[in-house]
PDB file of N, CA, C and O in Angstrom:
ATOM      1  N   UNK A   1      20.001  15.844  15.685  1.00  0.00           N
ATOM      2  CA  UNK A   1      19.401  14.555  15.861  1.00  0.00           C
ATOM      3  C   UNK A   1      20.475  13.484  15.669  1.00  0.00           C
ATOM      4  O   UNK A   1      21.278  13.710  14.764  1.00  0.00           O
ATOM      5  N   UNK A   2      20.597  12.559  16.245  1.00  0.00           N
ATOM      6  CA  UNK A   2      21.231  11.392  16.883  1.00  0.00           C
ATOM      7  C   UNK A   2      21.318  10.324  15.118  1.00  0.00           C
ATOM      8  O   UNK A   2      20.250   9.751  14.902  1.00  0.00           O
ATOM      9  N   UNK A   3      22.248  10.121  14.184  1.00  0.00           N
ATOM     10  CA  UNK A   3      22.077   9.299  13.384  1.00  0.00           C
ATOM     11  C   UNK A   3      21.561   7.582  13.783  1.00  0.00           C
ATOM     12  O   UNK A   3      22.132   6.836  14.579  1.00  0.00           O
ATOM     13  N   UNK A   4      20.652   7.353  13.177  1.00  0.00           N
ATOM     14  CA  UNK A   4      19.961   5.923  13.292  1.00  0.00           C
ATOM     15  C   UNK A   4      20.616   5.235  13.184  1.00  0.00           C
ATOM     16  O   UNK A   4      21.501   5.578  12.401  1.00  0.00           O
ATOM     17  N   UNK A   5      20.748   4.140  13.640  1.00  0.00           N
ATOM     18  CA  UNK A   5      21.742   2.672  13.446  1.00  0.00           C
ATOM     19  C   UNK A   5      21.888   1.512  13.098  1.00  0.00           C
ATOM     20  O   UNK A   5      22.770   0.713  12.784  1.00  0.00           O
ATOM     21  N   UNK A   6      19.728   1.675  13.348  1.00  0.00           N
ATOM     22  CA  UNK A   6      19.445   0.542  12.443  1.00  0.00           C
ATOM     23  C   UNK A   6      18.468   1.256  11.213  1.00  0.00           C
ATOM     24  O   UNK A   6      17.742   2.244  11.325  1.00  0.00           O
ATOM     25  N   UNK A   7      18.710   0.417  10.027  1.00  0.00           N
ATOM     26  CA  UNK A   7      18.068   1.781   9.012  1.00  0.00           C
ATOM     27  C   UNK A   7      16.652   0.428   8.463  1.00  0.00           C
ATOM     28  O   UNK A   7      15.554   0.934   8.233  1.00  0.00           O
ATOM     29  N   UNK A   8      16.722  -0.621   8.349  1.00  0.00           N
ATOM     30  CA  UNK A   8      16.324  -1.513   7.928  1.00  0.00           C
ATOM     31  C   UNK A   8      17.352  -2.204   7.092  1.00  0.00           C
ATOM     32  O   UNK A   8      17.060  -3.397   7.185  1.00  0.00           O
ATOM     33  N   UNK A   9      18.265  -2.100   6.424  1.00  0.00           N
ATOM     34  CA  UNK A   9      18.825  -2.385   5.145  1.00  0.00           C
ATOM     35  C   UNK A   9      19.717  -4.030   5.341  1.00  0.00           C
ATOM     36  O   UNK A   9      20.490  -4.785   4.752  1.00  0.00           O
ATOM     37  N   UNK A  10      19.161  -3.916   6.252  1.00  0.00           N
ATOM     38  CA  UNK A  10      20.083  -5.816   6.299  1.00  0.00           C
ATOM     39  C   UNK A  10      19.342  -6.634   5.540  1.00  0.00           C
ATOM     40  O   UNK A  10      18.137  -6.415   5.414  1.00  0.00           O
ATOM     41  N   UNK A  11      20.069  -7.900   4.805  1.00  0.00           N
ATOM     42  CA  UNK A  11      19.260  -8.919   4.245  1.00  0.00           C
ATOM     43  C   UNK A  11      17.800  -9.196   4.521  1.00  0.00           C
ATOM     44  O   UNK A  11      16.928  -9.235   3.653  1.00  0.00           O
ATOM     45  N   UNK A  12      17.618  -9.385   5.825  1.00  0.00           N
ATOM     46  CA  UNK A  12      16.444 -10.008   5.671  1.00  0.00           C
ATOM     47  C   UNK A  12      15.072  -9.088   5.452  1.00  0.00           C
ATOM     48  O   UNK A  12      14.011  -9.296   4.862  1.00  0.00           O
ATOM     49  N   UNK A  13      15.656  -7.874   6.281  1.00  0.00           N
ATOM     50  CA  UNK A  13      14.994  -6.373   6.067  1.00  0.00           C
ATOM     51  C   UNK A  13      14.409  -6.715   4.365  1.00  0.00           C
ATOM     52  O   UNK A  13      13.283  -7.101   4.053  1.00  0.00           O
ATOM     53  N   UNK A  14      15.073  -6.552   3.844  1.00  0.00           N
ATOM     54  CA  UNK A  14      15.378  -6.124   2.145  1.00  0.00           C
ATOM     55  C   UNK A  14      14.640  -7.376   1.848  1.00  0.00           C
ATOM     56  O   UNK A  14      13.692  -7.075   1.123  1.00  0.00           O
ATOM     57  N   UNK A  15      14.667  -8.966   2.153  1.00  0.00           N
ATOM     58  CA  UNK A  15      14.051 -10.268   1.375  1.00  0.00           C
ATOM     59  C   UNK A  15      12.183  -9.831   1.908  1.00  0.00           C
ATOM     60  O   UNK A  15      11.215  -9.664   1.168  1.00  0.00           O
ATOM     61  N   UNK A  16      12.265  -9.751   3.592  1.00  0.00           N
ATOM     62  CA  UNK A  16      10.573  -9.606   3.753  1.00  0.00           C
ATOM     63  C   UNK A  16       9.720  -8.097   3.087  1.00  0.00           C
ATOM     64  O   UNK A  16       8.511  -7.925   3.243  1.00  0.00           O
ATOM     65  N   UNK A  17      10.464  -7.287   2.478  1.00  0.00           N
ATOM     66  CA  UNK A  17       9.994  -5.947   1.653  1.00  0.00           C
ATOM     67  C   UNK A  17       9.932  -6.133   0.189  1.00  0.00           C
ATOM     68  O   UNK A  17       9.329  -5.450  -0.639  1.00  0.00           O
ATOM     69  N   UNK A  18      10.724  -7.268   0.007  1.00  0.00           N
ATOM     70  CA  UNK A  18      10.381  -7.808  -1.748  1.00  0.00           C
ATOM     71  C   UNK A  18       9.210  -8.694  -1.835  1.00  0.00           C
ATOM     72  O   UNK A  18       8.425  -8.673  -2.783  1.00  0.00           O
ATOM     73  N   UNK A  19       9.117  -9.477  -0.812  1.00  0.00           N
ATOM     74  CA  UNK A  19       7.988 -10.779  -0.581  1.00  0.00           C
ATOM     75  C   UNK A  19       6.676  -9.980  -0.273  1.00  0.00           C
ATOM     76  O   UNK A  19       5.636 -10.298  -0.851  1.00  0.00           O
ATOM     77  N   UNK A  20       6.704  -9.004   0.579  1.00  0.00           N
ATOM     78  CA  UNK A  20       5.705  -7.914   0.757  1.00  0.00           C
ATOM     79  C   UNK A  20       4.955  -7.268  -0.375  1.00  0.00           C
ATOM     80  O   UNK A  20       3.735  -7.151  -0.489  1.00  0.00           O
ATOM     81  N   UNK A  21       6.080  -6.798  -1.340  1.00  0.00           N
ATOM     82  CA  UNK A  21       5.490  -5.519  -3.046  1.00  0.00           C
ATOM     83  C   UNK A  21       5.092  -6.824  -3.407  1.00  0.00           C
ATOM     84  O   UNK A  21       3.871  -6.754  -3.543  1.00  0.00           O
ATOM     85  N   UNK A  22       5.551  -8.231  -3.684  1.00  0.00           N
ATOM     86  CA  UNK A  22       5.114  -9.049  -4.137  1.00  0.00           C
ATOM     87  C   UNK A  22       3.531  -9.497  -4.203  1.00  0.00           C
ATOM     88  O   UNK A  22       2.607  -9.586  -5.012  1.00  0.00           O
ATOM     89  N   UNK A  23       3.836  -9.724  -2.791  1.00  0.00           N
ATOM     90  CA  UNK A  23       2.134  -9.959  -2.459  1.00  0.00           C
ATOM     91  C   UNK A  23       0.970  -9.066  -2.963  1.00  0.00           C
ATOM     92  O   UNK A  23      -0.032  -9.340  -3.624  1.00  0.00           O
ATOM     93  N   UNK A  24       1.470  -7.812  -2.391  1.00  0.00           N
ATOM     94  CA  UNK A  24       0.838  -6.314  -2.869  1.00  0.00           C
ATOM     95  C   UNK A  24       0.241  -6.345  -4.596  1.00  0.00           C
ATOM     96  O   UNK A  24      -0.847  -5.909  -4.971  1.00  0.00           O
ATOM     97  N   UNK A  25       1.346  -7.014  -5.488  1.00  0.00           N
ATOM     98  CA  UNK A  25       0.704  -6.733  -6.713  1.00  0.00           C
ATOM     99  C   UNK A  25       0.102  -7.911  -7.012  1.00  0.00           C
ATOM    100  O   UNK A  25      -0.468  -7.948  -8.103  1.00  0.00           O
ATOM    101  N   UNK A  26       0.066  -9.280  -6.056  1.00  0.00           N
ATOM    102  CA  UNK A  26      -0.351 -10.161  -6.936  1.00  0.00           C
ATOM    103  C   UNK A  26      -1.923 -10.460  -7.574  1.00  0.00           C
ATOM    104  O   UNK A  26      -2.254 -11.233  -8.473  1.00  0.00           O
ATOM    105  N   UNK A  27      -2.763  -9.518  -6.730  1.00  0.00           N
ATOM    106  CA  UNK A  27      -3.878  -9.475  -6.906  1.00  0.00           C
ATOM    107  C   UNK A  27      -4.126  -9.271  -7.890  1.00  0.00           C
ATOM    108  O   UNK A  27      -4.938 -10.002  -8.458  1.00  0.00           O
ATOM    109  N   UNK A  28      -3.376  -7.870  -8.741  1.00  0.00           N
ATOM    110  CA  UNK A  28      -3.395  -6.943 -10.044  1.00  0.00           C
ATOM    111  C   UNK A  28      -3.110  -8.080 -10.955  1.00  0.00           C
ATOM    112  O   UNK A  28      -3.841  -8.468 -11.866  1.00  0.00           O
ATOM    113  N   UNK A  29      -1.678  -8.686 -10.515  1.00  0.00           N
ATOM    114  CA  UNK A  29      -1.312  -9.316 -12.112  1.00  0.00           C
ATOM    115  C   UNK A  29      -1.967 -10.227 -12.469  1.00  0.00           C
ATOM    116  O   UNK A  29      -1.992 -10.425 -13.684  1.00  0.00           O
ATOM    117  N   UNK A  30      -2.790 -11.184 -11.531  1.00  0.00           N
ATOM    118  CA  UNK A  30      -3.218 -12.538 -11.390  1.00  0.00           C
ATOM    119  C   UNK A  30      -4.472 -12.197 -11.813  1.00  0.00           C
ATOM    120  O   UNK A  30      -5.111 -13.190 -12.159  1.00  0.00           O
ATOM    121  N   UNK A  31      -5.242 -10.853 -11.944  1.00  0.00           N
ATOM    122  CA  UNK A  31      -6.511 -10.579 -12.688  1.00  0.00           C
ATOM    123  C   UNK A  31      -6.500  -9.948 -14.268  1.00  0.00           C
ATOM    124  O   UNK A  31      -7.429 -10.102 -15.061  1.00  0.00           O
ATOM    125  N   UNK A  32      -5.032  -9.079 -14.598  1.00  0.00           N
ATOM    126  CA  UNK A  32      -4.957  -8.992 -16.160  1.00  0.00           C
ATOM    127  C   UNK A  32      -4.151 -10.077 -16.574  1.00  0.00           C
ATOM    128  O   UNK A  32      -4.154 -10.051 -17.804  1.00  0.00           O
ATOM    129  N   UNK A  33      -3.466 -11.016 -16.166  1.00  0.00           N
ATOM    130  CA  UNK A  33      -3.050 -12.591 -16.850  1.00  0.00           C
ATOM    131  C   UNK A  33      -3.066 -13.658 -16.273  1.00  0.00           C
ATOM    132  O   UNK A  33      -2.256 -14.440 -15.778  1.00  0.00           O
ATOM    133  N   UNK A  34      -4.703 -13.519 -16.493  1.00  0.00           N
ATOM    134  CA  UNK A  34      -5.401 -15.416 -16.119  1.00  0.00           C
ATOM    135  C   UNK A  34      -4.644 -16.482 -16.499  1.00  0.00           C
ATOM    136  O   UNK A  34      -4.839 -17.575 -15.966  1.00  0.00           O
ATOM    137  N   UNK A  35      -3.979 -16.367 -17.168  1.00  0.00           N
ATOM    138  CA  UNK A  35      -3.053 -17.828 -18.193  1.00  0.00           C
ATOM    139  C   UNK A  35      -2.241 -17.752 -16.654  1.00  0.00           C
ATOM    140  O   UNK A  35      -2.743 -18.248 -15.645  1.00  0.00           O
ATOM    141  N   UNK A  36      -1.355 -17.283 -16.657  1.00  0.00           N
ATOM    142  CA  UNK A  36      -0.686 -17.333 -15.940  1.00  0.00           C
ATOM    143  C   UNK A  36      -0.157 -17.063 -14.197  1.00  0.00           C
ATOM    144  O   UNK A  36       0.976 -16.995 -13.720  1.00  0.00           O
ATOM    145  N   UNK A  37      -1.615 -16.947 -13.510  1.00  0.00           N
ATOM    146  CA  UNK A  37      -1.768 -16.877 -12.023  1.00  0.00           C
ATOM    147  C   UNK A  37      -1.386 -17.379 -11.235  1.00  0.00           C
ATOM    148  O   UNK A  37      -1.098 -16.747 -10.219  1.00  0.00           O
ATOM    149  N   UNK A  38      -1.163 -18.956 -11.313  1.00  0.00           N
ATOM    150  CA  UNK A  38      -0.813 -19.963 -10.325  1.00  0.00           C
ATOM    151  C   UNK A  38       0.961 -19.427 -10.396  1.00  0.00           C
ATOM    152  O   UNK A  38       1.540 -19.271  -9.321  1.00  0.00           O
ATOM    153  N   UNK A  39       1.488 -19.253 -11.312  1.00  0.00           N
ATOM    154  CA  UNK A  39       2.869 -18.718 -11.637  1.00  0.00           C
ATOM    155  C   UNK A  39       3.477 -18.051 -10.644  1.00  0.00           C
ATOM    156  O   UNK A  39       4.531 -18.238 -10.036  1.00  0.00           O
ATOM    157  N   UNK A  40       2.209 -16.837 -10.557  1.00  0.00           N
ATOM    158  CA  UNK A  40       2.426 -15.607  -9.856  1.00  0.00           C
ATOM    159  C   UNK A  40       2.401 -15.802  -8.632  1.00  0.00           C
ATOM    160  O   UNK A  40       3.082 -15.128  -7.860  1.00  0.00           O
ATOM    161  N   UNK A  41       1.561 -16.817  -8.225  1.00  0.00           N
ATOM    162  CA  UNK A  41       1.468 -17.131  -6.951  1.00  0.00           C
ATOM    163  C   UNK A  41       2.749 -18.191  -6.210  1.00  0.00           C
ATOM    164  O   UNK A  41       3.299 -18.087  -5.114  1.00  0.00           O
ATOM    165  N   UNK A  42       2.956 -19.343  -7.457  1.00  0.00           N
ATOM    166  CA  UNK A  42       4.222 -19.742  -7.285  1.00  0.00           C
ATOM    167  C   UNK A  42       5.566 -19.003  -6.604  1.00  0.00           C
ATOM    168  O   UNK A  42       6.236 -19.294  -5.613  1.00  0.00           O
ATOM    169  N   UNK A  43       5.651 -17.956  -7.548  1.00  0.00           N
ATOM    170  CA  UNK A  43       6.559 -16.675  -7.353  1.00  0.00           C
ATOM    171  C   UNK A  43       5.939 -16.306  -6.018  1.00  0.00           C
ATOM    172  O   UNK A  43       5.967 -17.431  -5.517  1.00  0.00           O
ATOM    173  N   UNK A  44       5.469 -15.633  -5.203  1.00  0.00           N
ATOM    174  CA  UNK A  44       5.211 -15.127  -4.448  1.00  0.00           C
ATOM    175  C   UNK A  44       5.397 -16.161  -2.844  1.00  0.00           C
ATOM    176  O   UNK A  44       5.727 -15.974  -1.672  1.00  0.00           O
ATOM    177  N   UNK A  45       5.043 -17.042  -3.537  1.00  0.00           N
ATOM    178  CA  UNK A  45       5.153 -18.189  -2.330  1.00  0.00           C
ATOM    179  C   UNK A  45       6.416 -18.803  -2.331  1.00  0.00           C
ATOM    180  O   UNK A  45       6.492 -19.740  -1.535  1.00  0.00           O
ATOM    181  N   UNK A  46       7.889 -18.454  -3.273  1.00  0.00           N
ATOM    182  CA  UNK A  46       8.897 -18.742  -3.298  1.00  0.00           C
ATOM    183  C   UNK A  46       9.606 -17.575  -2.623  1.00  0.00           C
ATOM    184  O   UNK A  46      10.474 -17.806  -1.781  1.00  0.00           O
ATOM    185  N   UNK A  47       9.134 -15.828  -3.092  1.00  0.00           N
ATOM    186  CA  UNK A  47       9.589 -15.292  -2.681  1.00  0.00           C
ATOM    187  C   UNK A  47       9.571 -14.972  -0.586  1.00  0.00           C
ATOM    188  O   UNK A  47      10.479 -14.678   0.191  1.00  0.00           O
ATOM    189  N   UNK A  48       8.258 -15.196  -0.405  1.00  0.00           N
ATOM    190  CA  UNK A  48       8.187 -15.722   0.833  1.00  0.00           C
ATOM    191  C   UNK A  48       9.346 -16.791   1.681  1.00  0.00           C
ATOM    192  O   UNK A  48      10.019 -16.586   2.691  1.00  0.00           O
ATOM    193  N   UNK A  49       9.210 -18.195   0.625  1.00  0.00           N
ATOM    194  CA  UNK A  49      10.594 -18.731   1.286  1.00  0.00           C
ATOM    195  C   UNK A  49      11.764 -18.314   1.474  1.00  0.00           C
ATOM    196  O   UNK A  49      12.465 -18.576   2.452  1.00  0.00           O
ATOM    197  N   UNK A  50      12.100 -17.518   0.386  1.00  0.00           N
ATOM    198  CA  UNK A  50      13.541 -16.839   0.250  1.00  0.00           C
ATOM    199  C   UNK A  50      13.723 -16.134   1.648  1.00  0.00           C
ATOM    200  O   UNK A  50      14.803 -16.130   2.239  1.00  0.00           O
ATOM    201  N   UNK A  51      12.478 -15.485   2.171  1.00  0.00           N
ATOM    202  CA  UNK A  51      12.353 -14.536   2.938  1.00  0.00           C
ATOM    203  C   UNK A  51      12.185 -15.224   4.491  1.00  0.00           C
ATOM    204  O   UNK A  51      11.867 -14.543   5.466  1.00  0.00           O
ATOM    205  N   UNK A  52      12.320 -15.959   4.522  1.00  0.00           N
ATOM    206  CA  UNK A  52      12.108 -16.859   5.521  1.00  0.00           C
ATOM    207  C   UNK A  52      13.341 -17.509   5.852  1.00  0.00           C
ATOM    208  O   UNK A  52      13.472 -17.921   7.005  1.00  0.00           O
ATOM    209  N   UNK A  53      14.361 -17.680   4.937  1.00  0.00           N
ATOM    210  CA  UNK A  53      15.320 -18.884   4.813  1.00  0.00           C
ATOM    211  C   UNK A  53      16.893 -17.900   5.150  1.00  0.00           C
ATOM    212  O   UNK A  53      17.964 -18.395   5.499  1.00  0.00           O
ATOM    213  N   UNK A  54      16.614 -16.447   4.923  1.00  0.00           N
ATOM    214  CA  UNK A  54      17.677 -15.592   4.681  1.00  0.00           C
ATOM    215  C   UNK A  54      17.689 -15.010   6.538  1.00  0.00           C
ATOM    216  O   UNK A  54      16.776 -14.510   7.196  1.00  0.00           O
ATOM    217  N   UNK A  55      19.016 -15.321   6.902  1.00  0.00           N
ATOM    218  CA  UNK A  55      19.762 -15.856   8.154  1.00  0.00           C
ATOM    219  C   UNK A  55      19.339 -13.987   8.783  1.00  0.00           C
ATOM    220  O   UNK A  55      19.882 -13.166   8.044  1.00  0.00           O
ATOM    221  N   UNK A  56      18.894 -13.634   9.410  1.00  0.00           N
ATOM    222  CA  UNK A  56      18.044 -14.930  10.928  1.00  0.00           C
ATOM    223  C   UNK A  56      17.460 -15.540  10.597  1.00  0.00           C
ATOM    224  O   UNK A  56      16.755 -15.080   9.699  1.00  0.00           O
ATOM    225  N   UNK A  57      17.300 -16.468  10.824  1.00  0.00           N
ATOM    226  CA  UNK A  57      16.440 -18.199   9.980  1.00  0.00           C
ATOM    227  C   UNK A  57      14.967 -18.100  10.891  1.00  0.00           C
ATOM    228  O   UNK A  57      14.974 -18.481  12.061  1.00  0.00           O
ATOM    229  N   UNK A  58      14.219 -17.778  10.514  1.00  0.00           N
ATOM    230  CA  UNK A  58      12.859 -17.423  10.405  1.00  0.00           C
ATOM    231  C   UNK A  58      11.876 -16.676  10.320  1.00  0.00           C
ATOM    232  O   UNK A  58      11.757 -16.135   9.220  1.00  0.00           O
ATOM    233  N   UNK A  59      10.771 -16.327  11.417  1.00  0.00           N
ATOM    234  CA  UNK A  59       9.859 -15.364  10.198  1.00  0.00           C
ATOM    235  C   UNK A  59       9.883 -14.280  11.008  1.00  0.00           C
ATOM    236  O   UNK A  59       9.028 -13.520  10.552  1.00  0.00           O
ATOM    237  N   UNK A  60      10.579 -13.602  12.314  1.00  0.00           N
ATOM    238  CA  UNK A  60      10.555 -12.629  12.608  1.00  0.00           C
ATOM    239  C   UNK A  60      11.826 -11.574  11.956  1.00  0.00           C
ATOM    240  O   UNK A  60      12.997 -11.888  11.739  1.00  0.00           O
ATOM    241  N   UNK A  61      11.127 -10.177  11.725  1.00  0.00           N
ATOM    242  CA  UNK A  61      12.261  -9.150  11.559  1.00  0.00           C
ATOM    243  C   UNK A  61      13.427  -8.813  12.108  1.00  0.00           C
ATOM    244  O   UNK A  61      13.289  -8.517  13.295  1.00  0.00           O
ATOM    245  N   UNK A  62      14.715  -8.726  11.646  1.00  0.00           N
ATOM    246  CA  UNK A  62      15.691  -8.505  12.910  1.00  0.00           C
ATOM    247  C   UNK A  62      15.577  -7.183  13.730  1.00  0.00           C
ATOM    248  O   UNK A  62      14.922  -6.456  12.983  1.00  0.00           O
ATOM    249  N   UNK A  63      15.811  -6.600  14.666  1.00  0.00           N
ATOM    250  CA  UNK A  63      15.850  -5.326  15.235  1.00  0.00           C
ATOM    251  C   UNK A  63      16.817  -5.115  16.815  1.00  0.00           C
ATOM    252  O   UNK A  63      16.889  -5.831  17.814  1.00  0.00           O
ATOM    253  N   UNK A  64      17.173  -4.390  16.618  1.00  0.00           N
ATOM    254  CA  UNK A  64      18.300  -4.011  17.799  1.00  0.00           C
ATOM    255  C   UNK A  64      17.617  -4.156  19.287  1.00  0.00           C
ATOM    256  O   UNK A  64      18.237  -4.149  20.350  1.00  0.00           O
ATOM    257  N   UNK A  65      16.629  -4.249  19.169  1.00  0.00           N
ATOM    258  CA  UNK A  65      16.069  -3.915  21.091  1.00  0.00           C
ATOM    259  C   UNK A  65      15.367  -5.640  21.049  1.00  0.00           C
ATOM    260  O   UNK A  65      14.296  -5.965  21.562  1.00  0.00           O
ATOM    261  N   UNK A  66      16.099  -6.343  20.468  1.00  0.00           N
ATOM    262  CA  UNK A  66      15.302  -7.644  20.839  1.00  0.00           C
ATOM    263  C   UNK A  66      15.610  -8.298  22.003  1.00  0.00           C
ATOM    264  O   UNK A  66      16.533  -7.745  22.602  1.00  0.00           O
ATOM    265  N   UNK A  67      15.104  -9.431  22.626  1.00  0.00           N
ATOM    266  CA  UNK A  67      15.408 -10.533  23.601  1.00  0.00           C
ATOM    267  C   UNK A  67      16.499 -11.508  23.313  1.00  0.00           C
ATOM    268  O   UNK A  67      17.310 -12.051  24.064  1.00  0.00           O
ATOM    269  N   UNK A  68      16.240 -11.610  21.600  1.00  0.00           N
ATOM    270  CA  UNK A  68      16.943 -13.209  21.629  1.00  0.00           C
ATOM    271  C   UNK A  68      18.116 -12.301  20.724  1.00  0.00           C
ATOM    272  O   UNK A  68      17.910 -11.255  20.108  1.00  0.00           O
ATOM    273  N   UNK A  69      19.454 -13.091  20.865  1.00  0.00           N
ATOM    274  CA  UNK A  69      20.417 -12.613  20.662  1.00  0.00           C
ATOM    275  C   UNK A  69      20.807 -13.049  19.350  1.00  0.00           C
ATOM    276  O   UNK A  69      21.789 -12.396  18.998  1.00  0.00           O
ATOM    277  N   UNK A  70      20.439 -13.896  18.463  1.00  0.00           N
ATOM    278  CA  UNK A  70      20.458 -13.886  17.599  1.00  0.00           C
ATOM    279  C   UNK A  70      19.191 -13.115  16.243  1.00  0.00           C
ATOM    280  O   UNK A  70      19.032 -13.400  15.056  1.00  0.00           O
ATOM    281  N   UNK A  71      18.632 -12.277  16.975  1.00  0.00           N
ATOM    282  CA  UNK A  71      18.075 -11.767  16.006  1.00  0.00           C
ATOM    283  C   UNK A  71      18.205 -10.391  15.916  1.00  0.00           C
ATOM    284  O   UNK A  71      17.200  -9.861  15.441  1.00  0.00           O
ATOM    285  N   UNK A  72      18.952  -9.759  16.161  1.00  0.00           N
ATOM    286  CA  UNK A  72      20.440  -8.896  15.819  1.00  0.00           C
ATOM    287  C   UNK A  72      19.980  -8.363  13.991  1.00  0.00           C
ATOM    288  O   UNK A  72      19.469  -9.223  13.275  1.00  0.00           O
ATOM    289  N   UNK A  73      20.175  -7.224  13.535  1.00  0.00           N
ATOM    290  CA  UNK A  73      20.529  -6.728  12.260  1.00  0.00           C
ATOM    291  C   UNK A  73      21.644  -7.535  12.220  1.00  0.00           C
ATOM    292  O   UNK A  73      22.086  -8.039  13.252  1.00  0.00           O
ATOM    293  N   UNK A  74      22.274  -7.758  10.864  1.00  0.00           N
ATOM    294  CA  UNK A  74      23.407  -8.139  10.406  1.00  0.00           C
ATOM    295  C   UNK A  74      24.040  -6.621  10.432  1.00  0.00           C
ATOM    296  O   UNK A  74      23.355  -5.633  10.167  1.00  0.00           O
ATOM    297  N   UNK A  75      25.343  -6.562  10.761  1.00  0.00           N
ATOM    298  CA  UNK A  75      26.102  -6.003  10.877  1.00  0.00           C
ATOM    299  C   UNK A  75      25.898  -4.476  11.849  1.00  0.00           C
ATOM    300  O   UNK A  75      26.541  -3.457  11.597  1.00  0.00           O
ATOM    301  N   UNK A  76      25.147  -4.555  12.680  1.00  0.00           N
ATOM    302  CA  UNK A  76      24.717  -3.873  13.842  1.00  0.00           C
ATOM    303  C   UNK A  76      25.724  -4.026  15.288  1.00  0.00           C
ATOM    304  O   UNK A  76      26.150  -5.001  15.906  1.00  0.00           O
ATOM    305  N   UNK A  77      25.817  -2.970  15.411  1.00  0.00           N
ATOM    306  CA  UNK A  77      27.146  -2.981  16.911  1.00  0.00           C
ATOM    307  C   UNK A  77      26.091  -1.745  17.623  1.00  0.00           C
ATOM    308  O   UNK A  77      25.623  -0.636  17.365  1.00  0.00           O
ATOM    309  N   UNK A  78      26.095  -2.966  18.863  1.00  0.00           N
ATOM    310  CA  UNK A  78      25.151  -2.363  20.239  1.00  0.00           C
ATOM    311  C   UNK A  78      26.318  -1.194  20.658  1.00  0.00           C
ATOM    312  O   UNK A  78      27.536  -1.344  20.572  1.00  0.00           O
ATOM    313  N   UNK A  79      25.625  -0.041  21.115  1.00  0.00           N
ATOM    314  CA  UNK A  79      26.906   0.684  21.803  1.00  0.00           C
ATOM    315  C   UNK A  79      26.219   1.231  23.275  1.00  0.00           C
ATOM    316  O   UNK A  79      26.909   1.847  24.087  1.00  0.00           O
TER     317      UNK A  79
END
């Protein structure tokens, strides 16, 4: 079998999969620590920006078979 080339592991790969588990638990934490929910959500809605802001500069995933040429993996060579 043919080694993969794109694996996910570029920045932005890695920022929208943290903003993702994020979301995933916020339900849990935001129901055993009421004090502190809006926090969590804070967090979550920051981690979102992070994930948004980390170059390709917006909200789609990068991937090798795209249209637009800047949304390219980081460090990906077409062959």
């Amino acid at each position: 079998m043919a080694p993969k080339k794109d694996r996910g592991l570029d920045p932005k790969s890695i920022a929208i999969n943290l903003a993702t588990i994020f979301l995933f638990l916020l339900p849990f934490l935001a129901y055993f620590d009421r004090d502190n929910s809006m926090n969590y959500v804070k967090g979550v809605g920051g981690a979102f920006l992070v994930a948004l802001l980390v170059p390709p500069i917006g909200w789609m995933r990068p991937h090798p078979y795209t249209d637009k040429p800047g949304n390219t993996p980081i460090g990906y060579k077409a062959s």
